[in-house]
N, C-alpha and C positions, 0 to 999 in steps of 0.2 A: 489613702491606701486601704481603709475600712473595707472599703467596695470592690477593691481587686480579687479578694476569696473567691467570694460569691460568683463573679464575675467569670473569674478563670474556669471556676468549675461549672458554669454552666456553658461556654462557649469548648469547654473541654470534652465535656458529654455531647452536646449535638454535634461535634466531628466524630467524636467517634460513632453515634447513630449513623451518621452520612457513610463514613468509610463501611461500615458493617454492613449497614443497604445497598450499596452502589457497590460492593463488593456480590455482596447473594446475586443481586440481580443478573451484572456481570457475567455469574460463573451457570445463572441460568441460562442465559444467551447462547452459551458458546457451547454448551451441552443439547439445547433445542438444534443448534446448529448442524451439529455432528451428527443427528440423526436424520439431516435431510440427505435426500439421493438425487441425482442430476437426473431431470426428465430423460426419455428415452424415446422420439418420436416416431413413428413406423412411416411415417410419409417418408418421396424422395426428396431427402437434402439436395439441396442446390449446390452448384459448384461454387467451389470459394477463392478469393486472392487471399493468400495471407503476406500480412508486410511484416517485415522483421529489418527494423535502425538498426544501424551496427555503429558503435567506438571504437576501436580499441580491443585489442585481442584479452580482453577478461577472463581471471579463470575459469577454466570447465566450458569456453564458450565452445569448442567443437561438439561435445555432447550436449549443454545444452541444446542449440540447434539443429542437430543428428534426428532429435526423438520426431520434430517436427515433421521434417521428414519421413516418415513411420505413419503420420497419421492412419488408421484405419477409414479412409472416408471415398465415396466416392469418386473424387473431382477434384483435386484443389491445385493450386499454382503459389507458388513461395517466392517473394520480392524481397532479395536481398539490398540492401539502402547503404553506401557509406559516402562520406564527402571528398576522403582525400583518397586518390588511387595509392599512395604507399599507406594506406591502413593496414596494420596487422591482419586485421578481421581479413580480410581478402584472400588471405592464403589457406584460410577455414572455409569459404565458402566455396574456391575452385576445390577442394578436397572433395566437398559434398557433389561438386557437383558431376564428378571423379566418380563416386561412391554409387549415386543415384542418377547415370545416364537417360532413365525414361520417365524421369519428375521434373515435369515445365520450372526449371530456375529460372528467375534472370535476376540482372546483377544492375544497380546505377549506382555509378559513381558521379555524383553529380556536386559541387563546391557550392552553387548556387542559395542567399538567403531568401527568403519571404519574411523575416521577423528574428525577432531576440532570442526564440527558444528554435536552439539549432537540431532539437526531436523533429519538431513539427514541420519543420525545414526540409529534412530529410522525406519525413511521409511527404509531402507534398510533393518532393523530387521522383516520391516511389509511383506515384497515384494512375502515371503517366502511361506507366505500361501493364495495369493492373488488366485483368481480360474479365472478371466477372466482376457482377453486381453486387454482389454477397464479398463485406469484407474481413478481416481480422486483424486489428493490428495488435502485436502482441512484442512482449518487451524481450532483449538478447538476455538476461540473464532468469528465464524461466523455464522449468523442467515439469514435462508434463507425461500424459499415458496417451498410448494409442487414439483415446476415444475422445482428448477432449476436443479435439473438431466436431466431431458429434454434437456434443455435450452442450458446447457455447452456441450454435447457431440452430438448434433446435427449438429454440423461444421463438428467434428472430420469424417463423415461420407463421406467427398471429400477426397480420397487419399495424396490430396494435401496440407492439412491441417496436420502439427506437432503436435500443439500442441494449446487449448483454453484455456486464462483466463480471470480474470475481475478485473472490478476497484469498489471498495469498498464505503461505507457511514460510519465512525466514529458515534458511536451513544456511548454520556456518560453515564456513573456511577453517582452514585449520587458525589456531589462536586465540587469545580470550577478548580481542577487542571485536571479531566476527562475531563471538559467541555473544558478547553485551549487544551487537547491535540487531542478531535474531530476538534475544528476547525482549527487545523495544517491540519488535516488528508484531510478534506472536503472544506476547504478556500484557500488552498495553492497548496499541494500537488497534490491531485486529479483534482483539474482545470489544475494545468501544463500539467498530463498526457494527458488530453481530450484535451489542445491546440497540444499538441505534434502527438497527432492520428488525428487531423486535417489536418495537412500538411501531413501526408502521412506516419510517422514514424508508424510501425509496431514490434518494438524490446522489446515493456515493456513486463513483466512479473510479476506478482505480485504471492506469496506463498497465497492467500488467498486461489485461484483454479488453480492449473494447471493439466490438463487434456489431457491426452494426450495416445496412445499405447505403447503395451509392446513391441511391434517390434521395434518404435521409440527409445525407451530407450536401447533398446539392442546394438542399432545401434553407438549409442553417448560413450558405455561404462558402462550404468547402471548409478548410482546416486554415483557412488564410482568416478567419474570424479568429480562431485562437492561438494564432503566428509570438507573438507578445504577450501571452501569458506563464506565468508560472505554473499554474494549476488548471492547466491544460485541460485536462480528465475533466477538470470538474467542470469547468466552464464550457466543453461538450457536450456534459451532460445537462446542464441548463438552456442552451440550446436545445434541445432535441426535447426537452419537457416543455419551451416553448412552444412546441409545434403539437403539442396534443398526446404527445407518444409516452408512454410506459418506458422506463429502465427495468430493466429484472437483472434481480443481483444472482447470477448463478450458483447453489452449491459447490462445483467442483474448485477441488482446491489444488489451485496451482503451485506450484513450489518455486521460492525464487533465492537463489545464492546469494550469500551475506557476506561481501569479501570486505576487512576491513584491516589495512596495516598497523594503524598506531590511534590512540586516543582521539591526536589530532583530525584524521579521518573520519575519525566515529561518528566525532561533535560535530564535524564542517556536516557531515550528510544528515544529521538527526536535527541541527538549528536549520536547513534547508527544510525539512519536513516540516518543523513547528512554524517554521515563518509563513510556510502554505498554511497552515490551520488557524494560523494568526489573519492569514488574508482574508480566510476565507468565511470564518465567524470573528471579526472583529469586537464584538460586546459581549458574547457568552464566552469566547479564550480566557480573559480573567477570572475566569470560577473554572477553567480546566482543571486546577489542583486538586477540586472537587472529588475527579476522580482518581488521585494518584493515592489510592482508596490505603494502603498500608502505611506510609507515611503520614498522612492525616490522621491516621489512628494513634500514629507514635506520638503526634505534638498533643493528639485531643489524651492521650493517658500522661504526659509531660503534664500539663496543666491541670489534669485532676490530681497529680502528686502534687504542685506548687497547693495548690487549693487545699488540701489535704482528704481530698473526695476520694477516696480508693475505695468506692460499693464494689458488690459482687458484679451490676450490672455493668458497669464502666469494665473492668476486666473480663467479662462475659463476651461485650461487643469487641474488644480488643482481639480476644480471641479466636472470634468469627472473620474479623479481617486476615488474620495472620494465617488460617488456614484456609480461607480463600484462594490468598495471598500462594502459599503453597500449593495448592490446587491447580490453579491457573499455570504454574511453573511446570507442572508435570504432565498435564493434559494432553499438550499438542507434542511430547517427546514421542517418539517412536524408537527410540534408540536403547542397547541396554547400559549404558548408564545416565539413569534418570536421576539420578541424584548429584551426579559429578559436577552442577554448576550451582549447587545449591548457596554454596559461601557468595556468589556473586548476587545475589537476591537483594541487601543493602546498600553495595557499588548500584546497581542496576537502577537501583529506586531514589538515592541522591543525583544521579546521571540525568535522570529521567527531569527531577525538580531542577537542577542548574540549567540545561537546555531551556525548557521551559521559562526560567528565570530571565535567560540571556536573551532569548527572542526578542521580547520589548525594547531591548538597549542598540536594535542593529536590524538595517534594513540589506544589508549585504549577504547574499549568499554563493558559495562554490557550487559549481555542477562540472563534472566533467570536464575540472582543471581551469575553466572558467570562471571569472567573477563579475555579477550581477547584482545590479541593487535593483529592490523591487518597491514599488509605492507600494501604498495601501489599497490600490485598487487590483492588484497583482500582474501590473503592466512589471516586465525586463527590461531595464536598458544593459547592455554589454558593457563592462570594464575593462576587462583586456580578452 
């Protein structure tokens, strides 16, 4: 027990260095971030398909895919996707297509599988009647502005360029179990990404947009290569870095609804997520804690109290965390009450460590009322 002091208070101190650095850097990222602008090409954009899966009539899905509709561009065609013809969604999209008589829709309803993940299912059902080379698929529950048709395939216009996506904004539903699970999305998540394209990493890929050619895709296999995966996006985008091409991660930032009824929900969609980041970095997941930069800071000041180390600097970097910590909370708010979730800030950040915890103990996950167990190579088989 001699050596426990000593011990605590040095492994107490270097968390909290780590939280305090991986906090700064963090909140550099997402500040670098914010002051990028989406290119603005003057050449002529090429015509585009965009494909838009449909589930289930989700909240706000008639306005979400309204805006789509809207684009400011000049060319595109909209592929609506569902499996079952009594889908809710189906009565949102004849609406639309009610609303916008001289906008090329069309509609597959197609039951038809190619593999375990019933997304990729669907685009692949959509692909069929796509009319341009230039595509976009882009997810039902994301709200966007006139321009980002523009915005996303204005890359795609260097040969060089595979494939464009983006990084998203969590915007809740009414309730506090939406509200805990935007701030995964935009307090956690999304800042990792933006520190990770800081340093130079180029490999994310997010389903909210990925846009990309129909040459590319032919090239990789089609979407029947990643029929069976969980992480879909990402193993896309490994692909398409096969073949020599660039991802560019786009500025514009999409917005994507956060509907979340009860805890239960919460956990089932966020151990979905972490079990993709478990597949997907296998050996570096176990130091993810690394970054749950505020809670690390609270066990590294716990065991410099057990130790009896309380310097100024141990409560210095404590305190650098914690107003990170807060920083990062209020950054991506646009709203006027930026302070109305403040109380949720330590819910938010034990949430965050149990999920994380739980991943390891369970290869099972829900998607869209379905349940899937995933190996570790991130193959789905279906459970029911």
């Amino acid at each position: 027990m001699q050596f426990f002091h000593p011990l605590a208070a040095v492994v107490g101190f270097v968390g909290l260095g780590i939280a305090a650095g991986y906090s700064l850097l963090t909140l550099v990222a997402v500040l670098v971030w914010q002051w990028r602008k989406p290119s603005r090409d003057s050449a002529q954009l090429p015509p585009v398909t965009l494909l838009k899966p449909l589930c289930g009539a989700e909240p706000g899905l008639y306005e979400h895919l309204r805006v789509f509709c809207q684009q400011d561009y000049p060319t595109f065609q909209i592929i609506f996707g569902v499996r079952d013809p009594a889908d809710p969604a189906c009565a949102v999209v004849e609406r639309l297509i009610a609303e916008f008589p001289s906008l090329p829709i069309d509609v597959v309803i197609n039951p038809q599988l190619h593999g375990s993940n019933l997304k990729i299912s669907n685009l692949i059902n959509m692909l069929s009647v796509a009319r341009y080379d230039m595509l976009v698929m882009a997810d039902s529950d994301a709200f966007v502005g006139p321009d980002y048709l523009a915005a996303v395939t204005a890359p795609l216009l260097d040969p060089k360029v595979g494939m464009v996506t983006c990084t998203y904004r969590g915007v809740p539903t009414h309730g506090v179990w939406s509200r805990l699970g935007a701030m995964y999305i935009n307090e956690w998540y999304v800042p990792s990404i933006q520190l990770a394209w800081l340093f130079g990493y180029e490999g994310y890929v997010s389903g909210q947009t990925m846009c990309l050619r129909q040459d590319t895709l032919r090239a990789i296999g089609g979407l029947h290569a990643i029929a069976n995966h969980l992480a879909d996006d990402h193993r896309l985008g490994e692909l398409i870095r096969g073949l020599g091409l660039r991802i560019v991660l786009s500025p514009y930032a999409v917005r994507g609804e956060h509907d979340e009824q009860s805890l239960e929900t919460l956990t089932r969609h966020e151990l979905r997520w972490m079990r993709t980041i478990h597949v997907l970095r296998p050996r570096s997941f176990r130091l993810i804690f690394l970054s749950f930069s505020f809670p690390l800071a609270v066990v590294g000041m716990l065991l410099s109290a057990v130790a009896g180390a309380h310097s100024k600097a141990a409560w210095g970097l404590f305190g650098i965390a914690a107003i990170v910590r807060l920083a990062l909370h209020i950054l991506h708010r646009s709203d006027r009450h930026v302070f109305r979730d403040m109380w949720l800030l330590p819910v938010r950040d034990l949430l965050l460590c149990w999920v994380w915890f739980r991943s390891f103990f369970t290869s099972r996950v829900t998607w869209r009322g379905n349940e899937f167990d995933v190996d570790d190579d991130g193959f789905m088989r279906r459970l029911t």
